[in-house]
C-alpha positions in Angstrom: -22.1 189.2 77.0 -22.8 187.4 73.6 -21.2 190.9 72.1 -18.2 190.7 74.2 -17.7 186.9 73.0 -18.1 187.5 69.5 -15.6 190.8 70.0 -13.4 188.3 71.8 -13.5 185.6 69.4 -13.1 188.2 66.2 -10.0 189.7 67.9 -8.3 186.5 68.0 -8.9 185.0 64.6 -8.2 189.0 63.3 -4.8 189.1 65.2 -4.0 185.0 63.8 -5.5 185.0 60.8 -6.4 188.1 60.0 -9.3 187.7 59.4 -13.3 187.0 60.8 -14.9 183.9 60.2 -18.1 184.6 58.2 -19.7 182.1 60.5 -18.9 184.1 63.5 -20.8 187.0 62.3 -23.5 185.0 61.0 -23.9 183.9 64.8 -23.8 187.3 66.0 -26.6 188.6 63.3 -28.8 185.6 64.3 -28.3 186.2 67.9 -28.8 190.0 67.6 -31.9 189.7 65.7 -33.5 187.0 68.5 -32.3 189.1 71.2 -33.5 192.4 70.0 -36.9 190.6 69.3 -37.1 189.4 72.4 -36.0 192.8 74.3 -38.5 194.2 72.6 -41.3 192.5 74.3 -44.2 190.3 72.7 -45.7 193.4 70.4 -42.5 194.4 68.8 -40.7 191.4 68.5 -40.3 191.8 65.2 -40.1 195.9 65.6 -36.7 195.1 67.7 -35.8 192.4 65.1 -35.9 195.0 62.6 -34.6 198.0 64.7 -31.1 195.7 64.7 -31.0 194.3 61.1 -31.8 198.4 60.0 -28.3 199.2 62.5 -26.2 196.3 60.8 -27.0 197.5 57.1 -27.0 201.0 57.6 -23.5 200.7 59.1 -22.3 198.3 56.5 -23.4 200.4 53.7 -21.6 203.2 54.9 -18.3 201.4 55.3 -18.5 199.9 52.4 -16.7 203.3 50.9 -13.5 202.2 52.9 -13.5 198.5 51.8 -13.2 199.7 48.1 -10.2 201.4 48.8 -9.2 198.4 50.7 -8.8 200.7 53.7 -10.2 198.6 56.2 -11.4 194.6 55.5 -14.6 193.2 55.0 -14.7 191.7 58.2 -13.8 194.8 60.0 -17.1 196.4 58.6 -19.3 193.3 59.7 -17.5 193.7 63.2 -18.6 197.1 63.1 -21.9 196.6 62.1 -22.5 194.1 64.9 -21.6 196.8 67.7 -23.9 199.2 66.0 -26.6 196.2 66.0 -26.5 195.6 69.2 -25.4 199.2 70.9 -27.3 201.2 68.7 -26.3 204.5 66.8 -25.1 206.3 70.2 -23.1 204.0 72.0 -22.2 202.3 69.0 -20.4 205.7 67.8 -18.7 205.8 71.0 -17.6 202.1 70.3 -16.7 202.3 67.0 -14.6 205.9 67.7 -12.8 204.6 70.7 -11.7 201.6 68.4 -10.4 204.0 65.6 -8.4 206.0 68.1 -6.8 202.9 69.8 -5.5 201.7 66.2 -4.6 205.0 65.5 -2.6 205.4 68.1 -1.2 201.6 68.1 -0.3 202.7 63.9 1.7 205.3 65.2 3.0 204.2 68.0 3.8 201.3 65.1 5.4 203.5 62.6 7.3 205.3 65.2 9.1 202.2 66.2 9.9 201.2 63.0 10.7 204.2 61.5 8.9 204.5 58.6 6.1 207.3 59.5 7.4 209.2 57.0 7.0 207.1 54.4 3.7 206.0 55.6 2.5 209.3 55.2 4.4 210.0 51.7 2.6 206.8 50.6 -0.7 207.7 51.5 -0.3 211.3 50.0 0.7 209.5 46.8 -2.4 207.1 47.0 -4.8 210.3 47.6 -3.0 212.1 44.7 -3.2 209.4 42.3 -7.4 209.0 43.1 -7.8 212.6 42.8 -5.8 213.0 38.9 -6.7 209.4 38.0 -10.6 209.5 39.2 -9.7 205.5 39.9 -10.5 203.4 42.9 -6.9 201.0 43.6 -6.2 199.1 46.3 -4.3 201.3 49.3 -3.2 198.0 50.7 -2.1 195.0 49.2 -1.1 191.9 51.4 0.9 190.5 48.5 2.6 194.2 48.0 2.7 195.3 51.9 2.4 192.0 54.0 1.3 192.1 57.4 4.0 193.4 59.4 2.4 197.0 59.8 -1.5 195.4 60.1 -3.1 196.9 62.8 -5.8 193.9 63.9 -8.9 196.8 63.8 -11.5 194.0 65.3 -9.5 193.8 68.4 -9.3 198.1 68.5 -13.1 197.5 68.3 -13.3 195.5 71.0 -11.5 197.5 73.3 -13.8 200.1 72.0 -16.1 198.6 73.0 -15.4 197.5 76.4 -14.2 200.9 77.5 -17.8 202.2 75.5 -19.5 199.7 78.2 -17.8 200.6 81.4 -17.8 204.1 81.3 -20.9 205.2 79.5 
């Protein structure tokens, strides 16, 4: 339940704002870590404590590649990180996948509408062309450049990730 109403509350300041309150994650680490501990039983409270905190870095490390390229945002990662935290690596996968494929699918259905999926595509073909021959990391998105009208909110993907992650596995 705490999951669900850090999700919640993520989704909304991502969809407003976009993006996550730092303080909103920190509550979610903090919780994660007690509840872990304390799911754990008395021997391993701290084993369980651990077990979470390793999730959390792990998966932020590894996202960390996209945030470079500014691919996805920083609070997207930590959103991430706290369904791998508290789902662990197997349902957390599921979570995490189901979220992609929900953006992916509200991008195109997106682009589709607006008619630019062509030149969404021809833009990130340029983008992967220019990394390859210039062997420099840029920004893919911009806010100031590409403003927010084709910003698919990716913490509220992960939340309905999630939740379909919960009710059917």
């Amino acid at each position: 339940m705490i999951l669900f109403f850090i999700l919640a509350a993520g989704s909304y300041f991502d969809i407003i704002e976009h993006r996550i309150p730092n303080r909103l994650v920190l509550f979610g680490v903090v919780t994660g870590v007690f509840l872990s501990g304390r799911e754990a039983g008395n021997q391993a409270v701290l084993w369980g404590a651990m077990f979470f905190l390793n999730r959390f870095f792990v998966v932020t490390a590894l996202f960390f590649l996209l945030f470079l390229f500014r691919m996805i945002g920083a609070g997207d990662i930590k959103i991430i990180a706290l369904i791998y935290g508290y789902l662990g690596y197997g349902n957390g996968f599921a979570a995490v996948a189901g979220g992609f494929i929900i953006g992916a699918f509200w991008s195109l259905v997106l682009m589709t509408v607006k008619g630019c999926t062509f030149q969404r595509f021809s833009y990130f073909l340029t983008y992967v062309r220019s990394l390859i021959q210039t062997k420099k990391i840029t920004a893919y998105y911009s806010s100031a450049r590409d403003g927010y009208d084709s910003v698919i909110p990716l913490g509220f993907c992960m939340f309905l990730g999630t939740i379909l992650t919960v009710v059917f596995f």
